[in-house]
mmCIF file as Biopython writes it, N, C-alpha, C and O atoms, coordinates in Angstrom:
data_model
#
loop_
_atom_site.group_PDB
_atom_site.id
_atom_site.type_symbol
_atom_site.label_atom_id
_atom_site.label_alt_id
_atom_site.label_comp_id
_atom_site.label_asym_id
_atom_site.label_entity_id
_atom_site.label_seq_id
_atom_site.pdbx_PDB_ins_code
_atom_site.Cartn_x
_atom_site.Cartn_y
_atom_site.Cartn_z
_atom_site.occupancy
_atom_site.B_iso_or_equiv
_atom_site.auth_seq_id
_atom_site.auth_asym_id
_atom_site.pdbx_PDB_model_num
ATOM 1   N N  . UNK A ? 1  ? -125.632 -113.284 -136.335 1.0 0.0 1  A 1 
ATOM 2   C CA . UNK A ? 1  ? -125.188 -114.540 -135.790 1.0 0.0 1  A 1 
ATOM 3   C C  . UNK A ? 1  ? -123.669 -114.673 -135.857 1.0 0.0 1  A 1 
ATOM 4   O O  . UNK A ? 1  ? -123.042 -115.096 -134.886 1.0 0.0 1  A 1 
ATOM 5   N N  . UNK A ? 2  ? -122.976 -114.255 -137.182 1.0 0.0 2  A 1 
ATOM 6   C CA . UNK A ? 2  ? -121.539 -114.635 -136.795 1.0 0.0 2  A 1 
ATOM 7   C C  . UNK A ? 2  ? -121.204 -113.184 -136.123 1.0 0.0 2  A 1 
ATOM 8   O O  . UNK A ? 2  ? -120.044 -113.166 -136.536 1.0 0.0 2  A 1 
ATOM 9   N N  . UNK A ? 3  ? -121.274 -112.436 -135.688 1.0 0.0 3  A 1 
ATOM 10  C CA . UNK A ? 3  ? -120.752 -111.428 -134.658 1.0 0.0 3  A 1 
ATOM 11  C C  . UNK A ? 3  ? -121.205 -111.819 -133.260 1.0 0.0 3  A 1 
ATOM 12  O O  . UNK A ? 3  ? -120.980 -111.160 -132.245 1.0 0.0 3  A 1 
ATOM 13  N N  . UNK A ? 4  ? -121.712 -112.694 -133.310 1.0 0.0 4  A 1 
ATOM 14  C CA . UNK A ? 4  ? -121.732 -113.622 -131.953 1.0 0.0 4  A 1 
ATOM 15  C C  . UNK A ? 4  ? -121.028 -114.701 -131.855 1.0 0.0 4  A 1 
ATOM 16  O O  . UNK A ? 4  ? -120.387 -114.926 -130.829 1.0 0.0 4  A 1 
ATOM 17  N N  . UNK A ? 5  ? -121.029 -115.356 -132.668 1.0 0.0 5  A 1 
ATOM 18  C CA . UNK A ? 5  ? -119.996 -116.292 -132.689 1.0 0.0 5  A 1 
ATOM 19  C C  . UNK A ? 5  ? -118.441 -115.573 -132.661 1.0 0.0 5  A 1 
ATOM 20  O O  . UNK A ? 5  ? -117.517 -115.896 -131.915 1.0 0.0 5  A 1 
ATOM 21  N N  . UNK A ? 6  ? -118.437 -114.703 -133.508 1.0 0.0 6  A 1 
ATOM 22  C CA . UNK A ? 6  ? -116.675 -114.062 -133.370 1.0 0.0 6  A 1 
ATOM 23  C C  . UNK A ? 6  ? -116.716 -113.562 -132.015 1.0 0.0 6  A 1 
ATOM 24  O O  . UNK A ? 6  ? -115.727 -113.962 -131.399 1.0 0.0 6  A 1 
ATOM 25  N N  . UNK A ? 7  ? -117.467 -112.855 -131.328 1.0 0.0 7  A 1 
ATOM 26  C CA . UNK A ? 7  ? -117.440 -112.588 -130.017 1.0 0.0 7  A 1 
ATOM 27  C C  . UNK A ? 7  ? -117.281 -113.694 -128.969 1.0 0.0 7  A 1 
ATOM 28  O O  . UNK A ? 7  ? -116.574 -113.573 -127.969 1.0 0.0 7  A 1 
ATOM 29  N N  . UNK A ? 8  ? -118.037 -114.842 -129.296 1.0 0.0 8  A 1 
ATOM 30  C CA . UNK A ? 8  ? -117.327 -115.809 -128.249 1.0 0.0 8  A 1 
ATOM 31  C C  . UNK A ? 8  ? -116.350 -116.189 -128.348 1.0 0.0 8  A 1 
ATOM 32  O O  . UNK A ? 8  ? -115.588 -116.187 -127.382 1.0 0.0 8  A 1 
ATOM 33  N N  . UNK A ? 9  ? -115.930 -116.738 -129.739 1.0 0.0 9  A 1 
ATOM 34  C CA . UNK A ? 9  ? -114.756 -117.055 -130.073 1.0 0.0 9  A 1 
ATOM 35  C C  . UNK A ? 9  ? -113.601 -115.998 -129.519 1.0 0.0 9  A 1 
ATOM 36  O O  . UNK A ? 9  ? -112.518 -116.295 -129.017 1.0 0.0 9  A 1 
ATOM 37  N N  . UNK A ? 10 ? -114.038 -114.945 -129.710 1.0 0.0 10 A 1 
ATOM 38  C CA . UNK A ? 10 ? -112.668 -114.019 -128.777 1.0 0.0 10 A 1 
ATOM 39  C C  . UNK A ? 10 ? -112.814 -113.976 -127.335 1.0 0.0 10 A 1 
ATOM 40  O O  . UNK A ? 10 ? -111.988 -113.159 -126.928 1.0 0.0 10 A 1 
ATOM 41  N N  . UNK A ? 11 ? -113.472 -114.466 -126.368 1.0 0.0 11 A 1 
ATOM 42  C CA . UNK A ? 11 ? -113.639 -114.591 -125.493 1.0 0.0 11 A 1 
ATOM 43  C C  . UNK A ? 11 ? -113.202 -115.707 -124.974 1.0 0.0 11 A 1 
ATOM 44  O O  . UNK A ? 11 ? -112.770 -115.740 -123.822 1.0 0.0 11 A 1 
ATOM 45  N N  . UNK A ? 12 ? -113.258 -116.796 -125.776 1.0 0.0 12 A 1 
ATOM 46  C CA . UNK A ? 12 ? -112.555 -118.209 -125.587 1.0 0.0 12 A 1 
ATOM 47  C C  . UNK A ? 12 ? -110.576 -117.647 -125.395 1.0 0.0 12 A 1 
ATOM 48  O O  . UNK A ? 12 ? -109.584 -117.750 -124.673 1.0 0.0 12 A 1 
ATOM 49  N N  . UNK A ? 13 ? -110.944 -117.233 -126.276 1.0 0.0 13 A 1 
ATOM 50  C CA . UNK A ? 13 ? -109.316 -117.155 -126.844 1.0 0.0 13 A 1 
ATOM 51  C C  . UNK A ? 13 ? -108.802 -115.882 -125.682 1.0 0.0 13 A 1 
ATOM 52  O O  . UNK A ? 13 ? -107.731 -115.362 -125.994 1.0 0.0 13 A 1 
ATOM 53  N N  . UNK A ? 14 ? -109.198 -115.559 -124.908 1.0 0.0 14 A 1 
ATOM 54  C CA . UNK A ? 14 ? -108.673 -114.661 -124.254 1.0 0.0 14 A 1 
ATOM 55  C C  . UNK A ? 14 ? -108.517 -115.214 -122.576 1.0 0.0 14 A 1 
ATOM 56  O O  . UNK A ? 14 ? -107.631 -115.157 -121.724 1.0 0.0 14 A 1 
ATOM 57  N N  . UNK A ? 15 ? -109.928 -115.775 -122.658 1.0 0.0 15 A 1 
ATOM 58  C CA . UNK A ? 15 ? -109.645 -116.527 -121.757 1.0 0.0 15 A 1 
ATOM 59  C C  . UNK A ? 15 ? -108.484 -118.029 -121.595 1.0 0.0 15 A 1 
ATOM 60  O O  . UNK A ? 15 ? -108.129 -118.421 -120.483 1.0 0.0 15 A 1 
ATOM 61  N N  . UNK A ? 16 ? -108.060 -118.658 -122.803 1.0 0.0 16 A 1 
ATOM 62  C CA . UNK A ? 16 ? -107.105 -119.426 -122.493 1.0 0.0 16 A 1 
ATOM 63  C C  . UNK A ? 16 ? -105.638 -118.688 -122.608 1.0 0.0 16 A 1 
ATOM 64  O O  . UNK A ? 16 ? -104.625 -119.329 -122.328 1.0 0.0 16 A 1 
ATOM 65  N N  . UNK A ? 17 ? -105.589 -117.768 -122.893 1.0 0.0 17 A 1 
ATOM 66  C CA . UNK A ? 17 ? -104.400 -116.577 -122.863 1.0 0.0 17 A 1 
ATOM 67  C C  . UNK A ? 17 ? -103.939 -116.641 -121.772 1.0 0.0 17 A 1 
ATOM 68  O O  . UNK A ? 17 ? -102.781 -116.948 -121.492 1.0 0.0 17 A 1 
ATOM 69  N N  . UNK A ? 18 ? -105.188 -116.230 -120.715 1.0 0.0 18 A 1 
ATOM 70  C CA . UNK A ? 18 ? -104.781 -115.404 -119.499 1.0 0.0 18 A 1 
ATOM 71  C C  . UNK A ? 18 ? -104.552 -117.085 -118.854 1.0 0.0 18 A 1 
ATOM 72  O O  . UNK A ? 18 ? -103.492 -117.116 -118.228 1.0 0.0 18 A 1 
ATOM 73  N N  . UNK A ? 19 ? -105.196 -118.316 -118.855 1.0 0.0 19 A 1 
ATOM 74  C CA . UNK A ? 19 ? -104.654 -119.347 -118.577 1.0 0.0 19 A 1 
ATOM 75  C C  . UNK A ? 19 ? -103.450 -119.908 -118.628 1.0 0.0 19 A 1 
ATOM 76  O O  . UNK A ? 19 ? -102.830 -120.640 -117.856 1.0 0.0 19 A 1 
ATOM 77  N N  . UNK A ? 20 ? -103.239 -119.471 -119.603 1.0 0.0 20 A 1 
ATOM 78  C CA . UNK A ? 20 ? -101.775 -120.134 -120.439 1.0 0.0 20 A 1 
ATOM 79  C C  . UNK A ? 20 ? -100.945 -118.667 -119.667 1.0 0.0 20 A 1 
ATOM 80  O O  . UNK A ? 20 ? -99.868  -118.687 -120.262 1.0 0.0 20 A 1 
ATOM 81  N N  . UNK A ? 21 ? -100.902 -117.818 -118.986 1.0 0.0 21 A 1 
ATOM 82  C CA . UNK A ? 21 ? -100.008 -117.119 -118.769 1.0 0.0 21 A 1 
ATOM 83  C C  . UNK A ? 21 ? -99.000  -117.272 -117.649 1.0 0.0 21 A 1 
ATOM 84  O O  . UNK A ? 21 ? -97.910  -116.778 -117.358 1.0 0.0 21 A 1 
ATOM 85  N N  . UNK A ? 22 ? -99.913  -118.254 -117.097 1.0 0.0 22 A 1 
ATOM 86  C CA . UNK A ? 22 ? -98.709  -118.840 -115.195 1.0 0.0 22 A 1 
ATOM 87  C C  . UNK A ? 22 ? -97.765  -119.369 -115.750 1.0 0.0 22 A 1 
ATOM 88  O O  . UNK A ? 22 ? -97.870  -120.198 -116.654 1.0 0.0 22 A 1 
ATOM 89  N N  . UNK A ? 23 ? -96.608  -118.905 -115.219 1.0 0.0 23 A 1 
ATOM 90  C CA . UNK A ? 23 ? -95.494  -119.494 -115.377 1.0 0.0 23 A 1 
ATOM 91  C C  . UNK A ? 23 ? -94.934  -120.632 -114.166 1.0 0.0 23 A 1 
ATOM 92  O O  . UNK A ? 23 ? -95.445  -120.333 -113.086 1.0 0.0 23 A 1 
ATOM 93  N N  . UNK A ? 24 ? -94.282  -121.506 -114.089 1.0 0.0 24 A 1 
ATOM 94  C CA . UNK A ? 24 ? -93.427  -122.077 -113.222 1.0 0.0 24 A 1 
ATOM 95  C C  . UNK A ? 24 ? -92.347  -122.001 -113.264 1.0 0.0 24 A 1 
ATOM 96  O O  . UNK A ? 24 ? -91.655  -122.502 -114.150 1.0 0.0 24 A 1 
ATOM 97  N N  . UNK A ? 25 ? -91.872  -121.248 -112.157 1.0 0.0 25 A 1 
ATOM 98  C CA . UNK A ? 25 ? -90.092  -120.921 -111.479 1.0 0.0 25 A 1 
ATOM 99  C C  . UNK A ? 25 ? -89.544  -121.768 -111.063 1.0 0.0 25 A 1 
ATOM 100 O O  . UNK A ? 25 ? -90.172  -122.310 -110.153 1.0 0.0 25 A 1 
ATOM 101 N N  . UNK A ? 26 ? -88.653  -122.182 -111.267 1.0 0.0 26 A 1 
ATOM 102 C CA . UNK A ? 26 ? -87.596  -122.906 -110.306 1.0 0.0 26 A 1 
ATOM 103 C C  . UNK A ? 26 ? -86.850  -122.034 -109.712 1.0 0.0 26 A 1 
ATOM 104 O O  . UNK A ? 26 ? -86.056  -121.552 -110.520 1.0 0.0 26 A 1 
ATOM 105 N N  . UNK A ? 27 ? -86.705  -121.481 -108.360 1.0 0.0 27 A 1 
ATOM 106 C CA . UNK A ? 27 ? -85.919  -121.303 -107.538 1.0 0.0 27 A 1 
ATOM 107 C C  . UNK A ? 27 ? -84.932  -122.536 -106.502 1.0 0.0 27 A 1 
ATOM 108 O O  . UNK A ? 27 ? -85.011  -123.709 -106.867 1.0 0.0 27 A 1 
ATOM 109 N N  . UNK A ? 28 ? -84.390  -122.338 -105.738 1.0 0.0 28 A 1 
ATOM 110 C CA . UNK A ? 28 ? -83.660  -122.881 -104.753 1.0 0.0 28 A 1 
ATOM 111 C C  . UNK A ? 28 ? -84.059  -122.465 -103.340 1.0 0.0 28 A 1 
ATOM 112 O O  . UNK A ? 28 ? -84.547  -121.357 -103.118 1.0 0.0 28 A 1 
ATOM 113 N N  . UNK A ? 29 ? -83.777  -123.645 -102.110 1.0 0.0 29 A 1 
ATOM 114 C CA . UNK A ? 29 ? -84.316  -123.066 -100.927 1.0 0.0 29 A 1 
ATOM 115 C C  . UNK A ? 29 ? -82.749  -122.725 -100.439 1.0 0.0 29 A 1 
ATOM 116 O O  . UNK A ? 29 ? -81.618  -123.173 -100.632 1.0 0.0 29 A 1 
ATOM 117 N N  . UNK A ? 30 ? -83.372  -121.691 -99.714  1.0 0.0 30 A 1 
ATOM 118 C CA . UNK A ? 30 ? -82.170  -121.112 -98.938  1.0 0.0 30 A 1 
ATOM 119 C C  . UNK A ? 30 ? -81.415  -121.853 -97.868  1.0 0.0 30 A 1 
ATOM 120 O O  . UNK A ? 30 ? -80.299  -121.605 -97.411  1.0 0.0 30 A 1 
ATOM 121 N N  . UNK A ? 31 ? -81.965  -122.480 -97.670  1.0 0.0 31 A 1 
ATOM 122 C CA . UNK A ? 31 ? -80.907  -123.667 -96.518  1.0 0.0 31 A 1 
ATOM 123 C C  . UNK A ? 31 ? -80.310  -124.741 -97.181  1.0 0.0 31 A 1 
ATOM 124 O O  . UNK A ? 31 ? -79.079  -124.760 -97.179  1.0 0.0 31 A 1 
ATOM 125 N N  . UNK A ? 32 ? -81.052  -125.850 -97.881  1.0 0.0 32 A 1 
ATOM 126 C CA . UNK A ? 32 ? -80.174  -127.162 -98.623  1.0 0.0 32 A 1 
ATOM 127 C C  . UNK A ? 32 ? -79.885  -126.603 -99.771  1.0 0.0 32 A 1 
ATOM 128 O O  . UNK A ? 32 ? -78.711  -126.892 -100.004 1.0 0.0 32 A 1 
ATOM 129 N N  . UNK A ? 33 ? -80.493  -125.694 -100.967 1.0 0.0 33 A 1 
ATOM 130 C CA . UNK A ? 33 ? -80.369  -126.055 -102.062 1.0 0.0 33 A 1 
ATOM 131 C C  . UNK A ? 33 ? -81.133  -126.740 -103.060 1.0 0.0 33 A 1 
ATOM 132 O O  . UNK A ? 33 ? -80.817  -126.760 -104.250 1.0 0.0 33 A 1 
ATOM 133 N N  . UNK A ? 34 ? -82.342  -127.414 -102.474 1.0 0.0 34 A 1 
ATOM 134 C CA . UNK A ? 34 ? -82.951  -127.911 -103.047 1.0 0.0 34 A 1 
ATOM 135 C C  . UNK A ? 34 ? -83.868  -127.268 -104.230 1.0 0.0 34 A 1 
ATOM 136 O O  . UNK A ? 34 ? -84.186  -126.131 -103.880 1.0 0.0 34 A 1 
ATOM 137 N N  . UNK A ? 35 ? -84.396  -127.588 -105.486 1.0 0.0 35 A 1 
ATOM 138 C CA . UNK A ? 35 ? -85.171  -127.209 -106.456 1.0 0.0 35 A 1 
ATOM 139 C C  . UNK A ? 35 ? -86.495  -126.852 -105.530 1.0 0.0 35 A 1 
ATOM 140 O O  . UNK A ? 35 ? -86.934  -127.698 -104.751 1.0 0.0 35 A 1 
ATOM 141 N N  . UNK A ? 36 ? -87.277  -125.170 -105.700 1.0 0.0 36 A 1 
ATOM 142 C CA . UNK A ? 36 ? -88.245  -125.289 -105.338 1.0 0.0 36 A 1 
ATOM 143 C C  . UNK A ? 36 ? -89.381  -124.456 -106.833 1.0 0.0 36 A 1 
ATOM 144 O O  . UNK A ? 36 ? -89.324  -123.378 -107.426 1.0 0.0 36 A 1 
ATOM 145 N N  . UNK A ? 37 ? -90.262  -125.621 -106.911 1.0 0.0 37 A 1 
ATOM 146 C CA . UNK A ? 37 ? -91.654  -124.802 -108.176 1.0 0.0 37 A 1 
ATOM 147 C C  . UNK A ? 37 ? -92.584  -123.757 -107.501 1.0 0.0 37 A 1 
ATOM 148 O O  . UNK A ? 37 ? -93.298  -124.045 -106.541 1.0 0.0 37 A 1 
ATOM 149 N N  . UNK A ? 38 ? -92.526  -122.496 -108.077 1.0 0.0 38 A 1 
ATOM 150 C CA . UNK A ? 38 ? -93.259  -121.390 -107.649 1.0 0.0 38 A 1 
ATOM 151 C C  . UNK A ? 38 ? -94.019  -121.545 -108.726 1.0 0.0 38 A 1 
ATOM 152 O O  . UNK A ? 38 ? -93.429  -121.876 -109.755 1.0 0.0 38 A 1 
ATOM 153 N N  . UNK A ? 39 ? -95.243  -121.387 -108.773 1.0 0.0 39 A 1 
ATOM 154 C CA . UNK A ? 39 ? -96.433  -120.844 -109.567 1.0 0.0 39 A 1 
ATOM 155 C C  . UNK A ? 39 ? -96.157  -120.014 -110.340 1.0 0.0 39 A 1 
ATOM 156 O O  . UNK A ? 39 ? -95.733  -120.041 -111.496 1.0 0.0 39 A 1 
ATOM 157 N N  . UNK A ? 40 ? -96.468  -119.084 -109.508 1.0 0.0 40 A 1 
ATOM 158 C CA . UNK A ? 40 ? -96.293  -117.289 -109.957 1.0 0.0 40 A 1 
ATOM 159 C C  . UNK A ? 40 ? -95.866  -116.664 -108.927 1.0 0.0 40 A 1 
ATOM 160 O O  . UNK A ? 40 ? -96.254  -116.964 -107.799 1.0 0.0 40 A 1 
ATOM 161 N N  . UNK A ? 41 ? -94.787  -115.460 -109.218 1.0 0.0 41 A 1 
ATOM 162 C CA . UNK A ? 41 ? -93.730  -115.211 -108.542 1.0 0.0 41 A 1 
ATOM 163 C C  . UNK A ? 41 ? -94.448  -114.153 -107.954 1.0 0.0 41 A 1 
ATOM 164 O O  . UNK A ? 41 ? -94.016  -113.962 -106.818 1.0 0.0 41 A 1 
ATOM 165 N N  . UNK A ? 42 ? -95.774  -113.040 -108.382 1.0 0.0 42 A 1 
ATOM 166 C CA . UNK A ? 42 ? -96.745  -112.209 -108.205 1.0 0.0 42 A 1 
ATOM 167 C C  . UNK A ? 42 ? -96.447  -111.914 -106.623 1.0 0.0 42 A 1 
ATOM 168 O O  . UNK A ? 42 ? -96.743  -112.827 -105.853 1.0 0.0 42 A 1 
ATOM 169 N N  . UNK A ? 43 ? -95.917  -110.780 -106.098 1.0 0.0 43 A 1 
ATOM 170 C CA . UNK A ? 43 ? -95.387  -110.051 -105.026 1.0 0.0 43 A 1 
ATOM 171 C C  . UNK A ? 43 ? -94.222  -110.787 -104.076 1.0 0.0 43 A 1 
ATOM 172 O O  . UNK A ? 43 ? -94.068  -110.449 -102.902 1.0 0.0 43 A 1 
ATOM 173 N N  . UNK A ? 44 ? -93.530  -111.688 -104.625 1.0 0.0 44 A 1 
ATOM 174 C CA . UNK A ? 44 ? -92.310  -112.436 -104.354 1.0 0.0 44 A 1 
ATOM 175 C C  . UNK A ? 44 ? -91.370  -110.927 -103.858 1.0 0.0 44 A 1 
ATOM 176 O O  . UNK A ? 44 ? -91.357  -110.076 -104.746 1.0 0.0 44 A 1 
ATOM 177 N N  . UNK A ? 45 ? -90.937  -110.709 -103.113 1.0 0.0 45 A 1 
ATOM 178 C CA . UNK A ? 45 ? -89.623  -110.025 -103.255 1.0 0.0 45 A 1 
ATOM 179 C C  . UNK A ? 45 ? -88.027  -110.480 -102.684 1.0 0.0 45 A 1 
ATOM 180 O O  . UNK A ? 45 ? -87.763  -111.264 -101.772 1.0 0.0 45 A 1 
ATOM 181 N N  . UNK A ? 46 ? -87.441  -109.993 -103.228 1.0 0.0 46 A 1 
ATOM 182 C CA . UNK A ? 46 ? -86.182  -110.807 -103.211 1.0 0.0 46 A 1 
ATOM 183 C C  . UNK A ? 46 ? -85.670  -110.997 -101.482 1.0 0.0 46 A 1 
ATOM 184 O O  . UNK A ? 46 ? -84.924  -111.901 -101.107 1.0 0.0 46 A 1 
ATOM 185 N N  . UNK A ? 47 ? -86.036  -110.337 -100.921 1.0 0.0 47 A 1 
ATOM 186 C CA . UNK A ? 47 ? -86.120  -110.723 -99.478  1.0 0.0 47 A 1 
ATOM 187 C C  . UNK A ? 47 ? -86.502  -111.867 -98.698  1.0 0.0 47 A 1 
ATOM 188 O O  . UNK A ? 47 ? -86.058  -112.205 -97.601  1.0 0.0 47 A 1 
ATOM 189 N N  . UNK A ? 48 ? -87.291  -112.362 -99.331  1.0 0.0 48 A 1 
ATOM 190 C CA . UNK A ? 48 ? -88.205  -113.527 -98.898  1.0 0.0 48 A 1 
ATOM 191 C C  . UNK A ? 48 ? -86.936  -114.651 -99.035  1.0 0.0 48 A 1 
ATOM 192 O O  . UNK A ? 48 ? -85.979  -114.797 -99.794  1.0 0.0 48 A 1 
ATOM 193 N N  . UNK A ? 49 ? -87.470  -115.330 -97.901  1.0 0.0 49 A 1 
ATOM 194 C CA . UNK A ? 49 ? -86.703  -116.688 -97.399  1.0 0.0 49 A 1 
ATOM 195 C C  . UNK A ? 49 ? -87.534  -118.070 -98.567  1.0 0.0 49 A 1 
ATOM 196 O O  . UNK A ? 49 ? -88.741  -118.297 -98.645  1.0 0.0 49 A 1 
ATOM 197 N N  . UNK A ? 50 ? -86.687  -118.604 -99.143  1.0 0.0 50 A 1 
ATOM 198 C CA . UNK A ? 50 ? -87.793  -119.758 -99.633  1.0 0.0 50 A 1 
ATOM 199 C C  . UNK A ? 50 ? -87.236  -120.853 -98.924  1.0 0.0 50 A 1 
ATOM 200 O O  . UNK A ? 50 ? -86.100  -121.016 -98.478  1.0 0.0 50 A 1 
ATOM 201 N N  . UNK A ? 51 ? -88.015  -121.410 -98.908  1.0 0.0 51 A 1 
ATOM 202 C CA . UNK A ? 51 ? -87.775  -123.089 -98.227  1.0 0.0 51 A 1 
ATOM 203 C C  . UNK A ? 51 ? -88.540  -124.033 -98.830  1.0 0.0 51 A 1 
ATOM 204 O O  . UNK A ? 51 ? -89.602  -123.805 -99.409  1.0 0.0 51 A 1 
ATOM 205 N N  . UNK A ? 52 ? -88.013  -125.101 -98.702  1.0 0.0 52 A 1 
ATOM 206 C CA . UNK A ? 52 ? -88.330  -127.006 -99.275  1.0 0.0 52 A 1 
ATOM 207 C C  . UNK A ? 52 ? -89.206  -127.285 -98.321  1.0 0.0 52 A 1 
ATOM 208 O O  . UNK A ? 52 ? -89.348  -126.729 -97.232  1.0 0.0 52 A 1 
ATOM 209 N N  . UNK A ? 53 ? -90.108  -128.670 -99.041  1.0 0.0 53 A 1 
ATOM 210 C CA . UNK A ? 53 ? -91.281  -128.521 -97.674  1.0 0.0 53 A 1 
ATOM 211 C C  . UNK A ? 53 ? -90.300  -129.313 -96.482  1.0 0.0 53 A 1 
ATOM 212 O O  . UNK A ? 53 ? -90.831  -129.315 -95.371  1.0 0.0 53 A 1 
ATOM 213 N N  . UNK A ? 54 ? -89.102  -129.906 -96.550  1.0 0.0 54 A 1 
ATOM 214 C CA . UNK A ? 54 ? -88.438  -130.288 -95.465  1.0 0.0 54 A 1 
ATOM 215 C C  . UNK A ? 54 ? -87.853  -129.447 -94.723  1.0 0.0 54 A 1 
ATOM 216 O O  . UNK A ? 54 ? -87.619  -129.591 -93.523  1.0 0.0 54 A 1 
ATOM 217 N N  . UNK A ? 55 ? -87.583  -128.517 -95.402  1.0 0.0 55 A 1 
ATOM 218 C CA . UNK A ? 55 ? -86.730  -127.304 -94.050  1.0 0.0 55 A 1 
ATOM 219 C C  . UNK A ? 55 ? -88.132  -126.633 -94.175  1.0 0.0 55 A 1 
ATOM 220 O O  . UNK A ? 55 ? -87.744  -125.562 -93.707  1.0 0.0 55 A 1 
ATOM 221 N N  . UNK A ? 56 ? -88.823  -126.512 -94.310  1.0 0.0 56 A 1 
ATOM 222 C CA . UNK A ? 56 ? -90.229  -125.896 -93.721  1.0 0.0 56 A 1 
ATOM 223 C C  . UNK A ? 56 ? -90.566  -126.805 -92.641  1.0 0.0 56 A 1 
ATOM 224 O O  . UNK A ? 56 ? -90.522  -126.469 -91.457  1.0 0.0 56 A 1 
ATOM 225 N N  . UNK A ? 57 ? -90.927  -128.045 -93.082  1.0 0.0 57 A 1 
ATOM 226 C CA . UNK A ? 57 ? -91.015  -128.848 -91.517  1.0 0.0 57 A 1 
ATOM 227 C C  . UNK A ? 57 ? -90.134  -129.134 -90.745  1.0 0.0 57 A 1 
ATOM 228 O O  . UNK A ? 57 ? -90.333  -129.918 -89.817  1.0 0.0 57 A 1 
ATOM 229 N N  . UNK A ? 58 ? -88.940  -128.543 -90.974  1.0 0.0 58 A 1 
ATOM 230 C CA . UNK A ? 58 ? -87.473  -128.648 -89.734  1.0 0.0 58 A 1 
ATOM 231 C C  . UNK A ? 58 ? -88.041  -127.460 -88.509  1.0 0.0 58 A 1 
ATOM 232 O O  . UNK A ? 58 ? -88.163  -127.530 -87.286  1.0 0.0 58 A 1 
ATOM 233 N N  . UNK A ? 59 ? -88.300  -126.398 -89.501  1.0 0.0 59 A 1 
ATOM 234 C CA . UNK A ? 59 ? -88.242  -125.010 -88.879  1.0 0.0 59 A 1 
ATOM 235 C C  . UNK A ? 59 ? -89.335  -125.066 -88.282  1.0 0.0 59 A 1 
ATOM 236 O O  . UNK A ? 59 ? -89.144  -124.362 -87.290  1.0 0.0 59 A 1 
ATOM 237 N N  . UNK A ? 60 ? -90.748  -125.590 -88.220  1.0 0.0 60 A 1 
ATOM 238 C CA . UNK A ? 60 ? -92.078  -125.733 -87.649  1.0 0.0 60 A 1 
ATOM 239 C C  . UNK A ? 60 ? -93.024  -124.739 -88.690  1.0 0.0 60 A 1 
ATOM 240 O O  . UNK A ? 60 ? -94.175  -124.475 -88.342  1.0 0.0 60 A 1 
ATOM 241 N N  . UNK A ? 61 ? -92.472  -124.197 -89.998  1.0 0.0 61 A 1 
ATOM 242 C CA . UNK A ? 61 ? -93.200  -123.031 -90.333  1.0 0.0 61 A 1 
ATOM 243 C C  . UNK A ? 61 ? -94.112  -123.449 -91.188  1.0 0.0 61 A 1 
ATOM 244 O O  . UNK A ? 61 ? -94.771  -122.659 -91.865  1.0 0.0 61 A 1 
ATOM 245 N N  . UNK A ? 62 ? -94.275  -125.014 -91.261  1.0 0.0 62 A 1 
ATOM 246 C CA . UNK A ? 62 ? -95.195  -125.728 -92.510  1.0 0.0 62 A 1 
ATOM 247 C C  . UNK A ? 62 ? -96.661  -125.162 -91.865  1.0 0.0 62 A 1 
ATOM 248 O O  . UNK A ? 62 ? -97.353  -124.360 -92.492  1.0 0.0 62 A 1 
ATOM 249 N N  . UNK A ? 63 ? -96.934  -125.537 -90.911  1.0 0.0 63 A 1 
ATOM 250 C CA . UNK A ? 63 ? -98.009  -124.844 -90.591  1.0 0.0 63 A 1 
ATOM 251 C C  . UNK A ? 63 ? -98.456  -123.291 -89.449  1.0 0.0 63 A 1 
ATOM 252 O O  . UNK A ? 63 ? -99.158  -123.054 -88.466  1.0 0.0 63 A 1 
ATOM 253 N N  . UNK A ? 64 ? -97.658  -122.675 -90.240  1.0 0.0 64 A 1 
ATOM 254 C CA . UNK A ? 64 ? -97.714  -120.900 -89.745  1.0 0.0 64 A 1 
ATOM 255 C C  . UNK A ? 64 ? -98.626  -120.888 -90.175  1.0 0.0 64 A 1 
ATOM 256 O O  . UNK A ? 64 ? -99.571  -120.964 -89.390  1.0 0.0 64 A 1 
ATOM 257 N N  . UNK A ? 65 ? -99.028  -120.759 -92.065  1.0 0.0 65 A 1 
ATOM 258 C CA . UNK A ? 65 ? -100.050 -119.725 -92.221  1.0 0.0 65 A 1 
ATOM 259 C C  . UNK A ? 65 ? -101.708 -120.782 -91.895  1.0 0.0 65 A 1 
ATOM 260 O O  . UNK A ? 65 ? -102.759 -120.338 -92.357  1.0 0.0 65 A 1 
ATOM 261 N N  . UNK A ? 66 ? -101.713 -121.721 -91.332  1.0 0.0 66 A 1 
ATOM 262 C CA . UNK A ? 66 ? -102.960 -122.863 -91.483  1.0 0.0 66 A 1 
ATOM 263 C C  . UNK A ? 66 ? -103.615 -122.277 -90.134  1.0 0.0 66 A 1 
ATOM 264 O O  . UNK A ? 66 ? -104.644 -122.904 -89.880  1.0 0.0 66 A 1 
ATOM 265 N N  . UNK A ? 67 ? -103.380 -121.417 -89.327  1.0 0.0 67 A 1 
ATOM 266 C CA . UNK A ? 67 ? -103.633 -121.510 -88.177  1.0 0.0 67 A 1 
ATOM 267 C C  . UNK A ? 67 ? -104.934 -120.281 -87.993  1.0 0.0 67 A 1 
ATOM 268 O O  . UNK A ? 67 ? -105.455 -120.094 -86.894  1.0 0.0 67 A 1 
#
């Protein structure tokens, strides 16, 4: 019984690990400047254009990927 219990118990605990592991970025958008929160940066590359959801809806690109 307690090698079941220590087994869940490490299973708990691993699972709020991998929870607790997202980070939030602050970057900047490339046109105003504005503060933008990334999640997780996970295949970001430095190439990428970021934008505010206002210069996203200047540019029409708020809804590119919805389509």
């Amino acid at each position: 019984m307690k090698k079941l219990l220590v087994l869940i118990l490490a299973v708990l605990v691993a699972i709020c690990a991998t929870g607790c592991s997202a980070q939030t970025e602050t970057l900047h958008c490339d046109n105003c400047g504005t503060e933008v929160k990334v999640e997780e940066k996970n295949g970001m590359d430095e190439e990428w254009i970021i934008l505010c959801e206002d210069c996203e809806k200047e540019s029409g690109l708020d809804n590119f990927f919805e389509e």
